[in-house]
N, C-alpha and C positions, 0 to 999 in steps of 0.2 A: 337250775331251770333256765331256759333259755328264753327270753321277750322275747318276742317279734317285732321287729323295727316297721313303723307303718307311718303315712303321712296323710296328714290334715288338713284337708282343704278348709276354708274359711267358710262360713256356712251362714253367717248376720255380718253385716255391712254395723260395725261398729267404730265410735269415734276415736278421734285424733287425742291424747291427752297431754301432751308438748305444753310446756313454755318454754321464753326462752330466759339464759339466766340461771346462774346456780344460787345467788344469794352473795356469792363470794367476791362478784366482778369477773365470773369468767360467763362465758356462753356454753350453756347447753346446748346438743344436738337437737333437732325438730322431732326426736322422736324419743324422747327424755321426756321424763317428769319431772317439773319444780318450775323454779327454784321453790327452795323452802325456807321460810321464815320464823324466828323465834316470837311469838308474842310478846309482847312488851309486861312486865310483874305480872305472870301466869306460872311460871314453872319452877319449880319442878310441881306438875297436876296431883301427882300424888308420890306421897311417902311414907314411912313404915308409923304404927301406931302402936303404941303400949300398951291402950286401953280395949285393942278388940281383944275380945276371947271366944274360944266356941269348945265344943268337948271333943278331945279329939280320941276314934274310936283304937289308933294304933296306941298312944296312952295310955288311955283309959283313964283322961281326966283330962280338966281345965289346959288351954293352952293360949298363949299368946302371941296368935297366930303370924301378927303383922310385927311383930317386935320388931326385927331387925334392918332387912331390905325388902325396898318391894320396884323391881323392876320387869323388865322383857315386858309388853303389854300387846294384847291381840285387841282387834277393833273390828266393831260393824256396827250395822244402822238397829235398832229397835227401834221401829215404828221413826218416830220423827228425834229420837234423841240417839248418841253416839252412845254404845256398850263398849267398855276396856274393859280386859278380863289382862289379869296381872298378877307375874308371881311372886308370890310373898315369904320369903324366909323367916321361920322362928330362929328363936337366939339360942337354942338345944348343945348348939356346939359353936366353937370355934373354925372359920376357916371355912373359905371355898368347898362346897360340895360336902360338907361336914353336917349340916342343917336340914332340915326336911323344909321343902316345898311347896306349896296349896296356890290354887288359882283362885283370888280374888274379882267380885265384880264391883265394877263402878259404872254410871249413867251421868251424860253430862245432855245437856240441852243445846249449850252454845259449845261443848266441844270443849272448855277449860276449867269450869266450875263442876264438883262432882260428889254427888251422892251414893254411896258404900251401904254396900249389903253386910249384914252385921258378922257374915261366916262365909266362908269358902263355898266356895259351888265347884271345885273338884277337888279330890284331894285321896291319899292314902285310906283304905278302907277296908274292913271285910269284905271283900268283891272278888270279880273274878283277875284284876292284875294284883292280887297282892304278891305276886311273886314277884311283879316288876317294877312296885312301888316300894315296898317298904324297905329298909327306911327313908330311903331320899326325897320319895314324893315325886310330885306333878310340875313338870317344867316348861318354860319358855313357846305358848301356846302361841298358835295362828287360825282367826278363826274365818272363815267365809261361809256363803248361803246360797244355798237353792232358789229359784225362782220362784218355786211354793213354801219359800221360810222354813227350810230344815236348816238347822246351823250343824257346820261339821266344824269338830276341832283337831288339829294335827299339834300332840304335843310330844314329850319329852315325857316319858319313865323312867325314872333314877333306880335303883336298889341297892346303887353304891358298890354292883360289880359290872353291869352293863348297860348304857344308855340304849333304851326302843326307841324308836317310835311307834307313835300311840294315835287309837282313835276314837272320840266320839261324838256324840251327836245329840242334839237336841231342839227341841222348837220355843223356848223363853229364855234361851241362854244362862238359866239359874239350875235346872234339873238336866243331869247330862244324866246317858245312856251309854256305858263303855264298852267299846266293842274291842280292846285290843291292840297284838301289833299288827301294826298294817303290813307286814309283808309275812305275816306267820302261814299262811296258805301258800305262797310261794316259795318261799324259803326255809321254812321248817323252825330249825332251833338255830339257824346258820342267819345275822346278822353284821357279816362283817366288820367283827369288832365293835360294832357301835354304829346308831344311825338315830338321826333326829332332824329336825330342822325344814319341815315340809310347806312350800308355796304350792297352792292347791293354783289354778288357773280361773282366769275367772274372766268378763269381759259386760262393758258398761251396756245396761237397758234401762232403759226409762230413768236415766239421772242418777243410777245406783249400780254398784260392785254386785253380780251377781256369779252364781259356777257356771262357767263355758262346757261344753259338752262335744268340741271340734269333732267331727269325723266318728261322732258316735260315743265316742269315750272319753272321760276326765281323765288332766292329766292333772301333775304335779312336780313340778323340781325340787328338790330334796338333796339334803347332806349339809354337813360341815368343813370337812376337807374339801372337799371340790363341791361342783352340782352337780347330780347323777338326776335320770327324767325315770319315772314310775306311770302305770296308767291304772284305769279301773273301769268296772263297769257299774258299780255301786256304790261308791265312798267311802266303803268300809276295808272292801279287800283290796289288794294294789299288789302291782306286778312291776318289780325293777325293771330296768333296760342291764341284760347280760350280754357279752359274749359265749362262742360257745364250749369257754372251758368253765362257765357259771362267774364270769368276773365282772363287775361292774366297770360299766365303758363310761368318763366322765363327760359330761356335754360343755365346762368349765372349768378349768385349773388355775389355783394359782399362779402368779407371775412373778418372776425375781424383779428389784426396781421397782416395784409401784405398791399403791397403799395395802392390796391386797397379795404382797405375797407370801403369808403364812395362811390363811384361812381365804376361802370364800365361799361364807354361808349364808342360804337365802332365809329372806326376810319374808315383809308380808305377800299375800298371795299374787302373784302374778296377774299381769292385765293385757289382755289380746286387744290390741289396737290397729286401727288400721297401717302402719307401719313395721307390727310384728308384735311379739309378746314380748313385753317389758316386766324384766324379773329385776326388783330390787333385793340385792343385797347386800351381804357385812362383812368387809373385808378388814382383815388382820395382819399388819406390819409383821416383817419377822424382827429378832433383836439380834442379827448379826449382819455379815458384810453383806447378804441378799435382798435387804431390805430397801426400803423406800427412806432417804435421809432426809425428804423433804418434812418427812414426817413422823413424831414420837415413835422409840421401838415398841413393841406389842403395844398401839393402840390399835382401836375400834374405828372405822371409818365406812361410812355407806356409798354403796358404787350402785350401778345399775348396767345392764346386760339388755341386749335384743336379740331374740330368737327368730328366725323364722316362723310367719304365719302356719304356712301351708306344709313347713318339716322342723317341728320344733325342737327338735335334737341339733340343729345348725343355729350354732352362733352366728351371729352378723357380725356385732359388734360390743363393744364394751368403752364405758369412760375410763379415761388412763388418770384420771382426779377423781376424787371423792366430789359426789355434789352435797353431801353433810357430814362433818366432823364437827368431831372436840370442841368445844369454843366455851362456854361456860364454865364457871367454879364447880357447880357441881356434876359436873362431867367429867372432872378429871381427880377427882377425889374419893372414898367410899373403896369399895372393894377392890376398883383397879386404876389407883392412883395414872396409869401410863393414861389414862382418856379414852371411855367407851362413850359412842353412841350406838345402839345397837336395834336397829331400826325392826317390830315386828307387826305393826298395824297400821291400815292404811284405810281409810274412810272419805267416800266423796258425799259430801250432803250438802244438798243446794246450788252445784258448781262448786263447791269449794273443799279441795283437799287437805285432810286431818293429814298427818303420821304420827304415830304414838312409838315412843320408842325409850328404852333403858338409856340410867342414866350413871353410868361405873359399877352397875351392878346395886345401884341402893336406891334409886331414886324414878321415877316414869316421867318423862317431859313430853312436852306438843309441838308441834312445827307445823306452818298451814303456809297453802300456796291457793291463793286468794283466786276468783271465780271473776277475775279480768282478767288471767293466765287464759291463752286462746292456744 
């Protein structure tokens, strides 16, 4: 099936969210977010626990859910305190991708201090994905909001033969509503190869991350491999951008030479700003001569992108540095000793910007960029 290429005029006069400064001692662009800061004995916010258990229904008994790692975290505002929904690996098996899954919730007030729901709020089920869940589970969530408080979540379905992406929705962020893969209306059984990784669009009102609506229709950047741009007119079902031999046309690709050129996969949801749409995300070293030698092979390092407002399918521009990496012990320790940051929540409350983001695959840390950032 063939998208239709269309462009988006800007439609709310929305703010600037620049600073300048990456944290590092370089300067960010004026149309860049951050710099971003580690708090001082905060992090890692949360990590895996022995002592939760819940019944898990694919089981069919006791499990202990947080045992292992609990990284990748989605963020937004409930009410006046910060929501992290974070995945948590049980210890079921050995080995990357060997584990099953589940989305934990955590609430924090000031953003670093946090209170845990005693069980998963999504997870492998009797439901209508069990085809697509079990056994690997519910992965690496991002979640954003409607102006009237729907929460959509774009996550990751494992089953341990092919990664979807996935949809659902909810209004208390603890009781989700699944609707699926999000391109199964467009694309049938045909997922090339694997897809996950979805920045829904979204653009600041009244002091808050809400979903933009540009030109009538939600979009979202999406993928692993490169970014590929998707649209909707409901949040549930989405339509790739194809060519018309049915191929995905990338809006982003890796770069040989710089941090991101094995992967560049988006993070949290994207922010239409008066400069363009600022997509962060998570770009991946390769470990051969293509690589970035400035920096560790196969780490994790966060970059950021500007789209065009008014044709979001047009890159502008890109940082040729990462404005956050590696830098912590437990950053570079845990599942992927080479150093992940892997940035997938982003929260403005009060002026001041949260990112919430995996820390080697076993740990959730916090990074804030303080609300004298102009």
């Amino acid at each position: 099936m063939k998208a239709i290429k269309s462009f988006f005029p800007l439609l709310v006069v929305v703010l600037s969210a620049s600073c300048s400064g990456n944290g590092e001692g370089n300067a960010l662009p004026d149309w860049a977010i951050g710099p971003f800061v580690r708090p001082e004995g905060v992090n890692p916010v949360i990590s895996p626990d022995t002592a939760a258990t819940f019944f898990c229904p694919m089981n069919q008994g006791p499990m202990k859910w947080r045992e292992s790692d609990t990284f990748n975290p989605a963020a937004t505002l409930a009410g006046d305190r910060i929501a992290v929904l974070f995945r948590s690996e049980d210890n079921t098996a050995r080995g990357i991708g060997s584990r099953t899954s589940r989305i934990g919730y955590a609430e924090s007030e000031d953003g670093f201090h946090m209170t845990f729901a005693a069980e998963p709020v999504l997870y492998p089920a009797e439901d209508c994905n069990k085809a697509y869940e079990w056994p690997g589970g519910c992965e690496d969530p991002r979640v954003a909001v409607t102006e009237d408080g729907l929460y959509v979540m774009m996550y990751t379905s494992w089953n341990r033969d092919m990664p979807r992406l996935c949809v659902a929705t909810s209004r208390d962020l603890k009781n989700w509503d699944k609707h699926g893969y999000a391109f199964e209306d467009a694309l049938g059984d045909r997922n090339f190869g694997g897809c996950k990784s979805a920045s829904v669009v979204t653009e600041i009102r009244d002091g808050r991350l809400v979903i933009a609506k540009p030109g009538g229709k939600y979009l979202m950047y999406w993928g692993e491999r490169f970014v590929n741009l998707a649209t909707s007119d409901d949040l549930i079902h989405w339509v790739p951008q194809t060519d018309a031999e049915g191929n995905l046309v990338p809006v982003m690709s890796p770069r040989d030479g710089h941090f991101d050129s094995m992967l560049t996969e988006c993070g949290p949801p994207a922010i239409l700003t008066d400069k363009g749409i600022v997509l962060m995300y998570n770009g991946k070293n390769r470990d051969d001569e293509r690589r970035d030698e400035r920096y560790t092979a196969a780490t994790y390092s966060a970059g950021q992108a500007l789209f065009d407002r008014n044709d979001p399918y047009k890159l502008i521009t890109r940082l040729d540095e990462p404005f956050f990496k590696p830098e912590a012990d437990f950053e570079k320790t845990g599942q992927y000793p080479a150093g992940t940051v892997f940035i997938e929540g982003l929260v403005l409350k009060n002026g001041r910007w949260f990112l919430y983001y995996g820390c080697a695959d076993s740990f959730v840390g916090v990074a804030v960029c303080d609300k004298s950032c102009k």
